[in-house]
C-alpha positions as CSV (number, residue, x, y, z in Angstrom):
1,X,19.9,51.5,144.0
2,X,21.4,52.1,140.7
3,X,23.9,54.8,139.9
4,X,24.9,56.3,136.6
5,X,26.3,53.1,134.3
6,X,29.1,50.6,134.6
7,X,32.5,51.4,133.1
8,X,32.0,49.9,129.5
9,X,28.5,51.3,129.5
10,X,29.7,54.7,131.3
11,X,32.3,55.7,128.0
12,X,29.5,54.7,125.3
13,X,26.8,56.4,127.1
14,X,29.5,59.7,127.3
15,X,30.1,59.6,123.5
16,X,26.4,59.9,122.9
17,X,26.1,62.7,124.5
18,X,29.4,64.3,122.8
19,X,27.4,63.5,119.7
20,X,24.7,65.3,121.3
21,X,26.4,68.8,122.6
22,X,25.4,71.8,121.1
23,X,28.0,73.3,118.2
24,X,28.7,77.2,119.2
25,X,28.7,79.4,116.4
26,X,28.3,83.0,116.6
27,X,26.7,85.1,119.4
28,X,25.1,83.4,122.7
29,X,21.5,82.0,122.4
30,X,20.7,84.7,125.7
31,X,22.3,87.9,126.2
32,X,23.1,86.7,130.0
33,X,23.7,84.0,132.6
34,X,23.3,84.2,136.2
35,X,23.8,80.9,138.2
36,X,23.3,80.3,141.8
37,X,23.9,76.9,143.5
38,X,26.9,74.8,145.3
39,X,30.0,73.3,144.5
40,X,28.8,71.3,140.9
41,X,28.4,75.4,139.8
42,X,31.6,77.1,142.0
43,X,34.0,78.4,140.4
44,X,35.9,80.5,142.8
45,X,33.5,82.2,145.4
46,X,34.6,79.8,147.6
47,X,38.4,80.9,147.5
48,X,39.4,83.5,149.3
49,X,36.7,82.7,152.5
50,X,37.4,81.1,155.9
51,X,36.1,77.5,155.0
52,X,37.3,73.8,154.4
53,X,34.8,74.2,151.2
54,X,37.0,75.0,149.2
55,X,39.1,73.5,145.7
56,X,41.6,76.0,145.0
57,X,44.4,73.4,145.0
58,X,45.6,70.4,142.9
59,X,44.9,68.3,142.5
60,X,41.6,69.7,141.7
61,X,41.6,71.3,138.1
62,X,44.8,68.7,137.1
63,X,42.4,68.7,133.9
64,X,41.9,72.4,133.5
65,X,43.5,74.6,131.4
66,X,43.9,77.2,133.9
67,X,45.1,74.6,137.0
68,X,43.1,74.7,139.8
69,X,40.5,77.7,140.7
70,X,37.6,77.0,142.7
71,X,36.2,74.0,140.5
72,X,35.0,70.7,142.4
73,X,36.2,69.0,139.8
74,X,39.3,67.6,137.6
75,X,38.3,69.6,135.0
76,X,35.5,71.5,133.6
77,X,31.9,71.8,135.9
78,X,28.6,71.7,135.5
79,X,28.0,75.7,134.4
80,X,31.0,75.9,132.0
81,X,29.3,72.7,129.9
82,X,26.0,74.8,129.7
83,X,27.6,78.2,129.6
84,X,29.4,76.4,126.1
85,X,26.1,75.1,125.0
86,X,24.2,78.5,125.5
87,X,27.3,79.4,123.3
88,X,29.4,81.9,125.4
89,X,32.6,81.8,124.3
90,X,33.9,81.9,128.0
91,X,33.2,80.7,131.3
92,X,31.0,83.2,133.6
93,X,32.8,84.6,136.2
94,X,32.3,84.1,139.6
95,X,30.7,87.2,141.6
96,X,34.5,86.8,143.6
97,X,35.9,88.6,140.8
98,X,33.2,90.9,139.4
99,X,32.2,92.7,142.4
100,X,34.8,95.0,142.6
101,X,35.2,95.6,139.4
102,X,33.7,98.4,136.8
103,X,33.9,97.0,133.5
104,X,31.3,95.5,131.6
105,X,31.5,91.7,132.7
106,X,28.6,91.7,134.4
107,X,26.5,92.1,131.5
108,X,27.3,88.7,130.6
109,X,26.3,87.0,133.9
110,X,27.6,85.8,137.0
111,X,28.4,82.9,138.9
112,X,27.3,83.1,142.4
113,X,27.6,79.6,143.5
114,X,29.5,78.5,146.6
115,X,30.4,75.4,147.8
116,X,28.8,73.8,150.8
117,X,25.8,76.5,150.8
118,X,22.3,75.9,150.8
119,X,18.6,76.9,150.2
120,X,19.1,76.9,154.3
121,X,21.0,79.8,155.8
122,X,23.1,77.6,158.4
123,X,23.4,75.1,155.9
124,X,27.6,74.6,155.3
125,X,28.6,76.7,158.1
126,X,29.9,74.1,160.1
127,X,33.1,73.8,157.8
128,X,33.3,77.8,158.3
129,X,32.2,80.3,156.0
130,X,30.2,79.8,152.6
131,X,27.2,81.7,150.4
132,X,23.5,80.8,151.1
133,X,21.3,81.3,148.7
134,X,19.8,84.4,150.4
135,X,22.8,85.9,150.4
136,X,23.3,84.7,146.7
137,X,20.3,87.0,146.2
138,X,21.9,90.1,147.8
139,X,24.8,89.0,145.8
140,X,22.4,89.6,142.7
141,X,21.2,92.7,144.1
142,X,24.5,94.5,143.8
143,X,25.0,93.1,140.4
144,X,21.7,94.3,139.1
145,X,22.7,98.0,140.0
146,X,26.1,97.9,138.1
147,X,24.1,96.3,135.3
148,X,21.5,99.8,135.5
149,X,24.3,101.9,136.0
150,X,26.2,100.7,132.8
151,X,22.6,100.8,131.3
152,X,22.5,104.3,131.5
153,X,20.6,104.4,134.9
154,X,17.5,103.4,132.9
155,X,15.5,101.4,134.8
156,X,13.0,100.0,131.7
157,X,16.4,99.2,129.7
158,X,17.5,97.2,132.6
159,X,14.4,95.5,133.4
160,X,14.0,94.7,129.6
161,X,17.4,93.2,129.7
162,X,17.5,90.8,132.7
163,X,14.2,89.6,131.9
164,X,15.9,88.0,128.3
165,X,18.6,86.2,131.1
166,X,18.4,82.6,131.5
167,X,18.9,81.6,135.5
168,X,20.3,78.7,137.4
169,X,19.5,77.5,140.8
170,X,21.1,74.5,141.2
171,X,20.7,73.6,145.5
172,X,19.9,71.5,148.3
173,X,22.4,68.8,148.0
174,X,24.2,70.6,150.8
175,X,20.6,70.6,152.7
176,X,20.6,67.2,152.8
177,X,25.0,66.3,153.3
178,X,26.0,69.0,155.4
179,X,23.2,69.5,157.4
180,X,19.9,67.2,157.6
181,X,22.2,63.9,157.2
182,X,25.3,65.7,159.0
183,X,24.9,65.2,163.0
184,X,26.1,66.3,166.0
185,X,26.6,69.6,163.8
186,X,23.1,70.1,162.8
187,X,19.7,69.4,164.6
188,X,17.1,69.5,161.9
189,X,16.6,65.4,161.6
190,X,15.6,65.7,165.3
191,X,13.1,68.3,164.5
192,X,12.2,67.3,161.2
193,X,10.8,64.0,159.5
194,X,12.1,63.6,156.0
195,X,8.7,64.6,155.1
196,X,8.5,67.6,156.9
197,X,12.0,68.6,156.0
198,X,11.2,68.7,152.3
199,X,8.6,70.7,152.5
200,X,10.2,73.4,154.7
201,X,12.8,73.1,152.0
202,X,10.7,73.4,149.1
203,X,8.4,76.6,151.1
204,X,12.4,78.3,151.9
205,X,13.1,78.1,148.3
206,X,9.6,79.2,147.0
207,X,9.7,82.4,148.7
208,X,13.7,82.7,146.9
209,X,12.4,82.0,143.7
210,X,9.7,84.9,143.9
211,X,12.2,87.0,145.8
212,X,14.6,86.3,142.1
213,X,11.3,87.2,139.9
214,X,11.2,90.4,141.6
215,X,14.8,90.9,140.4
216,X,13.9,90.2,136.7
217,X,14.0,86.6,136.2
218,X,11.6,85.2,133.9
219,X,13.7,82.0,132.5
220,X,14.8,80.0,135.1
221,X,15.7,76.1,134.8
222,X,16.0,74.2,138.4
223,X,18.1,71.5,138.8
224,X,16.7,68.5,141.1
225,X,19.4,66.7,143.7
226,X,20.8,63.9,142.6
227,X,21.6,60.3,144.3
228,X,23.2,61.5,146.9
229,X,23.1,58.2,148.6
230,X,25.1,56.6,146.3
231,X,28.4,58.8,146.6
232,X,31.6,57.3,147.8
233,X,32.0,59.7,151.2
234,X,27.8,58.5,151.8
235,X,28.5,54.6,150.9
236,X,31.8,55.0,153.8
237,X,30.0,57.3,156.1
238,X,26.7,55.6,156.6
239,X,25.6,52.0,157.0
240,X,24.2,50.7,153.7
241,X,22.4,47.8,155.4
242,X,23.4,46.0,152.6
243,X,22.2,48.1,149.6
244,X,24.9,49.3,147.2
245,X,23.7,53.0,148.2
246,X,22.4,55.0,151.5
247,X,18.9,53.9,150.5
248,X,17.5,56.3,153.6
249,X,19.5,59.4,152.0
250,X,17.6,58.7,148.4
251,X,14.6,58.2,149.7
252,X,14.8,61.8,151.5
253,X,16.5,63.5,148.5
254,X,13.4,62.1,146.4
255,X,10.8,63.8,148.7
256,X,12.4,67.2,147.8
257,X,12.6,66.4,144.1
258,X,8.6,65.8,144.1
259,X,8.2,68.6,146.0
260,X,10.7,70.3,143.6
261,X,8.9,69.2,140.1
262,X,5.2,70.6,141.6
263,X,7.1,74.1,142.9
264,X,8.1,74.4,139.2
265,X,4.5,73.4,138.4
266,X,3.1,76.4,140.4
267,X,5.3,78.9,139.7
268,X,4.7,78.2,136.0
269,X,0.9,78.7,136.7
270,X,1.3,81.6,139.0
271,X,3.8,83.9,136.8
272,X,2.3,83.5,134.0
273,X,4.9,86.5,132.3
274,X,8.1,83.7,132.7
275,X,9.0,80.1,132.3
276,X,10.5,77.6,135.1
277,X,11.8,74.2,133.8
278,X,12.9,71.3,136.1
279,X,15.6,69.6,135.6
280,X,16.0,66.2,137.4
281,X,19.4,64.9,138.1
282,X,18.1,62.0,140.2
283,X,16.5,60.4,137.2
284,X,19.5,61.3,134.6
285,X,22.2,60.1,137.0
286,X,19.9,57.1,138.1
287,X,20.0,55.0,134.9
288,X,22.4,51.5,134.2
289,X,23.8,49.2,136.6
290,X,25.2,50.0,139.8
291,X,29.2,51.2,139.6
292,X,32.0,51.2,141.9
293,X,31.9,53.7,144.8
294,X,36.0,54.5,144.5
295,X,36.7,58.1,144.3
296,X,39.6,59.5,141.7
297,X,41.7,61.2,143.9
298,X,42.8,60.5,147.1
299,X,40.5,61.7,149.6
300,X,41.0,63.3,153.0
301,X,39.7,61.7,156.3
302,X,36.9,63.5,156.0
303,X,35.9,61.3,152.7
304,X,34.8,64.3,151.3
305,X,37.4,66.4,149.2
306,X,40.7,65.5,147.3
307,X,43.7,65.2,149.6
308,X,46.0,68.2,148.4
309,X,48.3,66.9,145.9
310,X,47.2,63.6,147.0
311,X,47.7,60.9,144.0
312,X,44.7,60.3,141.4
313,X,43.2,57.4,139.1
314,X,45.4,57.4,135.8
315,X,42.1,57.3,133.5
316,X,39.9,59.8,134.1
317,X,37.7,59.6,131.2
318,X,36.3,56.7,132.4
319,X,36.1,57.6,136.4
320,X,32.3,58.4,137.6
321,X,33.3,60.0,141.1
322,X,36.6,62.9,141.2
323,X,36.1,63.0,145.2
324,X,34.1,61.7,147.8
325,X,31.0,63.4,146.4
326,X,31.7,65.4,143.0
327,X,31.5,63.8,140.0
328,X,34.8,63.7,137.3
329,X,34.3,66.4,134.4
330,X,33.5,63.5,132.2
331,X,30.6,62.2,134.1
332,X,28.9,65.6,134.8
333,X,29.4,66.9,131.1
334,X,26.4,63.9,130.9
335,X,24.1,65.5,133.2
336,X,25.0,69.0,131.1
337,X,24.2,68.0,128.2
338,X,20.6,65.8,129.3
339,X,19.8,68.9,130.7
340,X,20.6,71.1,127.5
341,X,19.1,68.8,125.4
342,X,16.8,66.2,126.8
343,X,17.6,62.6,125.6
344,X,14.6,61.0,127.7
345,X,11.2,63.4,128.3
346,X,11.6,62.5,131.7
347,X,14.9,64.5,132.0
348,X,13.3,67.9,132.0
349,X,9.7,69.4,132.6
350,X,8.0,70.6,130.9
351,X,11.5,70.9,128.5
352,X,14.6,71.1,128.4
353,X,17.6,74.2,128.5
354,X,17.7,74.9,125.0
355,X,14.0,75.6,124.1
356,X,14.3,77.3,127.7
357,X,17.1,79.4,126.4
358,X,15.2,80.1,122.8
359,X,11.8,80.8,123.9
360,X,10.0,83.8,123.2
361,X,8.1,85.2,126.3
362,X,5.5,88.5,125.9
């Protein structure tokens, strides 16, 4: 099973996509950003809850210009590479910050990703307390009604407004690590087959995405899961049986990403008023020889997450993996950009972020 690109390959196939990263100049391409997902989107949710999910310490964010806050990552994530490409000239703040807050910060979005959570509500919990996606939803709820209260209490306005958004939902990963494939804690690979687990998935998330069209959405790009089989803390934790990846882990993940692409399908068909894109990180992050499965940092015993101030690889530009399962800032700033701007027409369906971000809807 193949895995993003070898090393030489990896640092040409990054400058491409440097080359390929949209210029910001002047105001944002959408008024608002709203982002709901795991740990590739968290940016501090995660922080101040009861739970091992958490990257508020170095050396996560070694790379950051702010240190460590919340990022799975040595530097930048996922969001803050589109957030830049949508052309906001700062990163979105996580709902952590903006809830109890009364200035106008929500207007500009908010990050309501957590690490560990799921489309599942007991997805995560094992490692204590995180944000499913339903209760990302509530999350939105509130934010909605500061939005209509700084509005003007005009509910038309409001409506009008959100619908010019684009949305995020970036999940399941977790579905799959810290719950399907994560016994004695979870039970749903004794009463599920892979098959029947994806579609349970896939029906849970349905019914989310028309609960967030009821909210307003009406652009919405949804990011497929990617080899998760192929991760360092998956390669040490399961038996390979001789593959370079967790071929059974793929082969699940893959069942929700069909499942995924033909949700996306349907909703395009069914709300005829918005526009769903799918974004599929299997196939971007699937491409060139296979790599070495060696994390950056040093990771705890758990294989998971970055020992805290444990040591870490000298060159990061050119590591894959930061920890046992997140990707460096360098490698995901690929997927960021595939996904902004398509490089293959097999990266997005039916297109990419950009046009996503630009189109006109009635």
């Amino acid at each position: 099973m193949k895995f993003f690109q070898f090393k030489s390959f990896f640092v040409v196939y990054v400058l491409l996509n440097l080359q390929t990263q949209y210029l910001v100049v002047g105001e944002p391409q959408v008024p608002c950003f709203f982002i709901f997902g795991d740990s590739l989107s968290d940016n501090g949710n995660n922080n101040d809850l009861v739970t091992r999910a958490k990257a508020n310490y170095m050396p996560y964010g070694i790379d950051f210009p702010q240190g460590p806050t919340g990022r799975f990552s040595n530097g930048r994530n996922l969001v803050d590479f589109i957030g830049e490409n949508l052309g906001f000239a700062s990163s979105i703040l996580p709902f952590a910050r903006t809830k109890n807050t009364q200035g106008s910060e929500s207007l500009q979005g908010v990050n309501y990703a957590s690490g560990a959570a799921g489309i599942r509500r007991e997805t995560g919990q094992a490692k204590g307390m995180v944000i499913s996606l339903d209760r990302q939803l509530r999350n939105h709820e509130y934010t909605i009604s500061k939005i209509d209260r700084l509005l003007g209490r005009n509910e038309s306005a409001t409506r009008t407004y959100l619908q010019r958004c684009l949305y995020m939902v970036e999940m399941g990963s977790n579905d799959y690590l810290n719950n399907y494939f994560s016994s004695p804690s979870y039970t749903t690979s004794l009463l599920f087959s892979p098959e029947e687990y994806a579609l349970a998935l896939i029906k849970q998330l349905s019914s989310q995405m028309k609960t967030l069209y009821t909210r307003g959405a009406r652009k919405v790009a949804v990011f497929g899961v990617g080899i998760l089989g192929c991760t360092p803390y998956a390669t040490a934790t399961y038996d390979t049986q001789g593959s370079p990846c967790v071929d059974r882990i793929n082969d699940a993940v893959q069942l929700f990403n069909v499942g995924l692409r033909s949700l996306v399908q349907d909703l395009n068909a069914n709300f005829t008023d918005a526009k769903y894109i799918f974004v599929d990180t299997y196939q971007i992050s699937s491409q060139g020889p296979p790599v070495s499965f060696t994390p950056c940092c040093q990771v705890k015993l758990s294989g998971e997450q970055c020992d805290p101030y444990g040591k870490v690889c000298g060159n990061r530009s050119e590591a894959i993996f930061w920890d046992g399962v997140h990707p460096t800032e360098i490698a995901i700033m690929a997927l960021a950009n595939r996904s902004f701007n398509a490089q293959l027409p097999s990266d997005t369906h039916p297109f990419d972020i950009s046009q996503l971000a630009q189109l006109k809807l009635p």
